[in-house]
C-alpha positions in Angstrom: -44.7 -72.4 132.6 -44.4 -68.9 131.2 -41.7 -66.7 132.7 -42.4 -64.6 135.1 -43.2 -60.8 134.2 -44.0 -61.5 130.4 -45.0 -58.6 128.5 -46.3 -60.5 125.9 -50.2 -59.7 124.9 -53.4 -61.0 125.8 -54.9 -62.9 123.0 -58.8 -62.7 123.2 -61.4 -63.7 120.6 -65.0 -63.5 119.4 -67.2 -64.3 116.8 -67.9 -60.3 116.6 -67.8 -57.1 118.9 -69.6 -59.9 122.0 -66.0 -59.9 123.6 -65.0 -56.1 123.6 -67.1 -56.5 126.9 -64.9 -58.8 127.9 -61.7 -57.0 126.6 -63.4 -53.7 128.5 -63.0 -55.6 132.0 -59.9 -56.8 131.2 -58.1 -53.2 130.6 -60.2 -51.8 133.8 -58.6 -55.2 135.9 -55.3 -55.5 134.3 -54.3 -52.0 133.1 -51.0 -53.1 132.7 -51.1 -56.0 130.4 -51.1 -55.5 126.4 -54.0 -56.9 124.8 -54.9 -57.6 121.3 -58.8 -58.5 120.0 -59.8 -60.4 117.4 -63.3 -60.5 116.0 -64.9 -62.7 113.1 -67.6 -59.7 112.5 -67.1 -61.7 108.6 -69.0 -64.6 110.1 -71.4 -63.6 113.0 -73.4 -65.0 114.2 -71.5 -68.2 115.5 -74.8 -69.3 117.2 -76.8 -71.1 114.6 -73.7 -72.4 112.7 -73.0 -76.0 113.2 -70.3 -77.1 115.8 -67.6 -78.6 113.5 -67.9 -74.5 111.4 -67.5 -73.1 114.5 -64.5 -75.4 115.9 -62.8 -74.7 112.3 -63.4 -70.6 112.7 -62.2 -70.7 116.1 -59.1 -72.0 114.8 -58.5 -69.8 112.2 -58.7 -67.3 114.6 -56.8 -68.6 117.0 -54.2 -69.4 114.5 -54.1 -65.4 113.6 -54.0 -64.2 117.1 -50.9 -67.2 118.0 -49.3 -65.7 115.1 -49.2 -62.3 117.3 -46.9 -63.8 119.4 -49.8 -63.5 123.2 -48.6 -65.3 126.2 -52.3 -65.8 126.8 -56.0 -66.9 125.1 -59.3 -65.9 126.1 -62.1 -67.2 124.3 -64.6 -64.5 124.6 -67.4 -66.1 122.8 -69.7 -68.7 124.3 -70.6 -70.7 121.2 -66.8 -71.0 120.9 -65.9 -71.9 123.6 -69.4 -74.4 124.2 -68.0 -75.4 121.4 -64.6 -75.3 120.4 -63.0 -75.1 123.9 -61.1 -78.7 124.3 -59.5 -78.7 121.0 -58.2 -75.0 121.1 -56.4 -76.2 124.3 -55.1 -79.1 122.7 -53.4 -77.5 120.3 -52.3 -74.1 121.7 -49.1 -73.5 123.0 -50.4 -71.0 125.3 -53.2 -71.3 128.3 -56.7 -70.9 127.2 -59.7 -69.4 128.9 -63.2 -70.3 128.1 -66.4 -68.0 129.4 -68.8 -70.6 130.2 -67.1 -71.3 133.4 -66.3 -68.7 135.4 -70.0 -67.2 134.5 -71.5 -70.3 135.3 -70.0 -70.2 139.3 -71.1 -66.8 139.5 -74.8 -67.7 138.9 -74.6 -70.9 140.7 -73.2 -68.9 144.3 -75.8 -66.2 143.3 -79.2 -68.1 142.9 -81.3 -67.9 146.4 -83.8 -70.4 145.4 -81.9 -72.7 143.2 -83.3 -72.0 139.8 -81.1 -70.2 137.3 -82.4 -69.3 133.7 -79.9 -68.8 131.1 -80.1 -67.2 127.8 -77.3 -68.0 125.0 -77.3 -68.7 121.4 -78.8 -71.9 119.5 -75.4 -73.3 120.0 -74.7 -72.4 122.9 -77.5 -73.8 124.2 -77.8 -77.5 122.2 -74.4 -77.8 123.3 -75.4 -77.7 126.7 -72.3 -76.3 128.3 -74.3 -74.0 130.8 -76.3 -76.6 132.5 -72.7 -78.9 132.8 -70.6 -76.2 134.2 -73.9 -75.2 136.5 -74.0 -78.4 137.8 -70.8 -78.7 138.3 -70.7 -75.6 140.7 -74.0 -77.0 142.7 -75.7 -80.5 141.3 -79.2 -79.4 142.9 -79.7 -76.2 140.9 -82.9 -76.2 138.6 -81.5 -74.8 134.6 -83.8 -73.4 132.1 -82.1 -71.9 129.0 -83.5 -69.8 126.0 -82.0 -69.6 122.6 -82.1 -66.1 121.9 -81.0 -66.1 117.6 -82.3 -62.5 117.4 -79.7 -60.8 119.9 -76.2 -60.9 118.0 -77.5 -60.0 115.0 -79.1 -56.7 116.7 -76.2 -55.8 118.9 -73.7 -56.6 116.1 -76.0 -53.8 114.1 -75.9 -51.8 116.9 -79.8 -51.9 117.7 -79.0 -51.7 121.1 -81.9 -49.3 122.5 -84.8 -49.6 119.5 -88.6 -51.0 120.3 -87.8 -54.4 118.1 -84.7 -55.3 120.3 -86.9 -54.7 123.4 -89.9 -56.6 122.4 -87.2 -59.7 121.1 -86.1 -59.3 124.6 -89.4 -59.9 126.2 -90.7 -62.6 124.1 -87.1 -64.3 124.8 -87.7 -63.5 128.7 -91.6 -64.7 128.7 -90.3 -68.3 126.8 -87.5 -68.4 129.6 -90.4 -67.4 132.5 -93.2 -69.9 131.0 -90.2 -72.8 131.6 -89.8 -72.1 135.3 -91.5 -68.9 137.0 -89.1 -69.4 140.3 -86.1 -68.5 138.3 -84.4 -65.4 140.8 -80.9 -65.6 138.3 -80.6 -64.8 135.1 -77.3 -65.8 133.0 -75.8 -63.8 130.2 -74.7 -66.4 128.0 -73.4 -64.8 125.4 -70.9 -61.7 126.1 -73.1 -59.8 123.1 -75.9 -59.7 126.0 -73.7 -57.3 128.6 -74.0 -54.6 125.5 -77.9 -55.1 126.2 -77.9 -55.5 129.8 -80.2 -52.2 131.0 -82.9 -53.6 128.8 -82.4 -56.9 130.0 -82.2 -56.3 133.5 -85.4 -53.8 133.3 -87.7 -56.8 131.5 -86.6 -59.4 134.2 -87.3 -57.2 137.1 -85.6 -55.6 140.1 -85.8 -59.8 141.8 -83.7 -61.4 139.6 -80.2 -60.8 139.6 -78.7 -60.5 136.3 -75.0 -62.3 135.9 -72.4 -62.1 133.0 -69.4 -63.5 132.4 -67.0 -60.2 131.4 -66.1 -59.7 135.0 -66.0 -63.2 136.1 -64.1 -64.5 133.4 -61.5 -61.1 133.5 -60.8 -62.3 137.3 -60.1 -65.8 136.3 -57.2 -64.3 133.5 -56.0 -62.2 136.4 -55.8 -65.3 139.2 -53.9 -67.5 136.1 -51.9 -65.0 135.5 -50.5 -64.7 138.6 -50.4 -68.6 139.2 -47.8 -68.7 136.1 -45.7 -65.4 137.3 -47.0 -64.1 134.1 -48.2 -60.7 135.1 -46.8 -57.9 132.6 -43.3 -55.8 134.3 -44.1 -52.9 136.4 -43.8 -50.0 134.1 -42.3 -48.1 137.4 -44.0 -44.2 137.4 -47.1 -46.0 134.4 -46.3 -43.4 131.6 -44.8 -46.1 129.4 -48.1 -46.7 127.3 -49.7 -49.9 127.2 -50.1 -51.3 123.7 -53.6 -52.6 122.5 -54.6 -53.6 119.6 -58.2 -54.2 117.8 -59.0 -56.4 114.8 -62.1 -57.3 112.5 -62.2 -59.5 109.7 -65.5 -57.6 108.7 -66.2 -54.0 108.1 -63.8 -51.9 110.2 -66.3 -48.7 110.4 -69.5 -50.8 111.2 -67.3 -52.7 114.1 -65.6 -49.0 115.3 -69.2 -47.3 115.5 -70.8 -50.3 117.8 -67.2 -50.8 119.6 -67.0 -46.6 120.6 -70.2 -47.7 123.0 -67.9 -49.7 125.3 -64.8 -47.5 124.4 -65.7 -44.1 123.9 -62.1 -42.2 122.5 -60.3 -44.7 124.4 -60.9 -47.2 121.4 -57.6 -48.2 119.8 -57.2 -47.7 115.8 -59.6 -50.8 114.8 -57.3 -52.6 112.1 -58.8 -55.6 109.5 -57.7 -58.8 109.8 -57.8 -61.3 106.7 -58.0 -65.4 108.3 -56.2 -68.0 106.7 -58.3 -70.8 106.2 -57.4 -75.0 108.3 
């Protein structure tokens, strides 16, 4: 068990800028806790890569943000975690938290007629993590999921309010639809999606509730948090800063200009981050 009041980071990772929505909850949850981000913007998309490329990035990355010495690991990306999430656990020396969990609870306790869509990545979805972990929550929810291979690559370019994004969004939304019209809860299944959630909650409609993962899965790091006494020390009158830190292995301008969305001038300096390779 980690002692208790460790000031030690917050590890969390993602295949790009996907899990700043994620890091975003965690500094409005946790404002006392240290946090440092990694993202493989190198190698985005995860989604259409094959499982055992995305287990060996996720370790690389997870090797780099171990290295920073974080009490704690949030996988922020759903292929990695559909993915990659047993074997990170195995071999880390600190607790790890998948995504595809805590979002899949919310949308199970959310549904009113027992039929949940969810859109993810090609991964994401072949792995068929989603429909587990929703089943887990409620074994007689109905599950429809949509590969969506256009979204990352758009959000990771920033193309988060142009006609082509919208129309990818609808086509995505009409496949999902033509699999089971009674769908009333729609499942963000990849934490790129939040960065397009107006869009995507306008082309679903004002009767389906839209659910993501960023907040549920910044609750779960809070409740383990404080089930291993691990909560950062009081900083008594909060001037001491917090320290946070943000890391690419791709182009740190390109990452800065789509993070600043989330993060306005509250963005710490984004740094680049070379992997070594397992």
């Amino acid at each position: 068990m980690i002692a208790s009041g460790d000031p030690r980071p917050i590890g969390v990772f993602d295949s790009g800028v996907g899990g700043l929505t994620v890091l975003s909850e965690l500094h409005r949850r946790l404002p006392a806790e240290a946090t440092v981000y990694l993202g493989d913007n190198a190698r985005t998309p995860y989604g259409p890569r094959p499982a055992d490329e995305v287990q060996r990035f996720t370790a690389e990355g997870v090797r780099w943000l171990l290295d920073q010495d974080i009490k704690l690991l949030v996988l922020a990306c759903n292929t990695a975690t559909a993915r990659a999430l047993p074997t990170v656990r195995e071999a880390s020396p600190v607790p790890v938290l998948g995504v595809v969990r805590p979002g899949a609870v919310t949308a199970a306790a959310a549904t009113r007629v027992g039929h949940v869509g969810v859109i993810a990545t090609v991964g994401t979805v072949e792995s068929g993590a989603y429909p587990a972990a929703i089943g887990e929550a409620d074994p007689r929810l109905v599950v429809a999921q949509q590969a969506c291979p256009e979204l990352v690559p758009m959000v990771e370019a920033g193309r988060l309010e142009d006609a082509a994004t919208e129309r990818a969004v609808r086509g995505y939304l009409d496949e999902l639809r033509r699999q089971d019209p009674q769908i009333d809860t729609l499942l963000l299944g990849c934490t790129h999606y939040p960065l397009l959630r107006p869009m995507i909650q306008r082309e679903a409609g004002s009767g389906v509730a839209v659910v993501d993962s960023a907040f549920t899965t910044a609750l779960a790091t809070e409740d383990l948090l404080d089930a291993l006494g691990a909560r950062a020390p009081a900083h008594g009158d909060g001037s001491a800063p917090v320290a946070h830190r943000v890391a690419t292995t791709g182009d740190v301008a390109a990452f800065r200009a789509v993070a600043r969305r989330l993060f306005g001038e509250a963005l710490p300096r984004v740094e680049a981050a070379e992997l070594a390779r397992v």
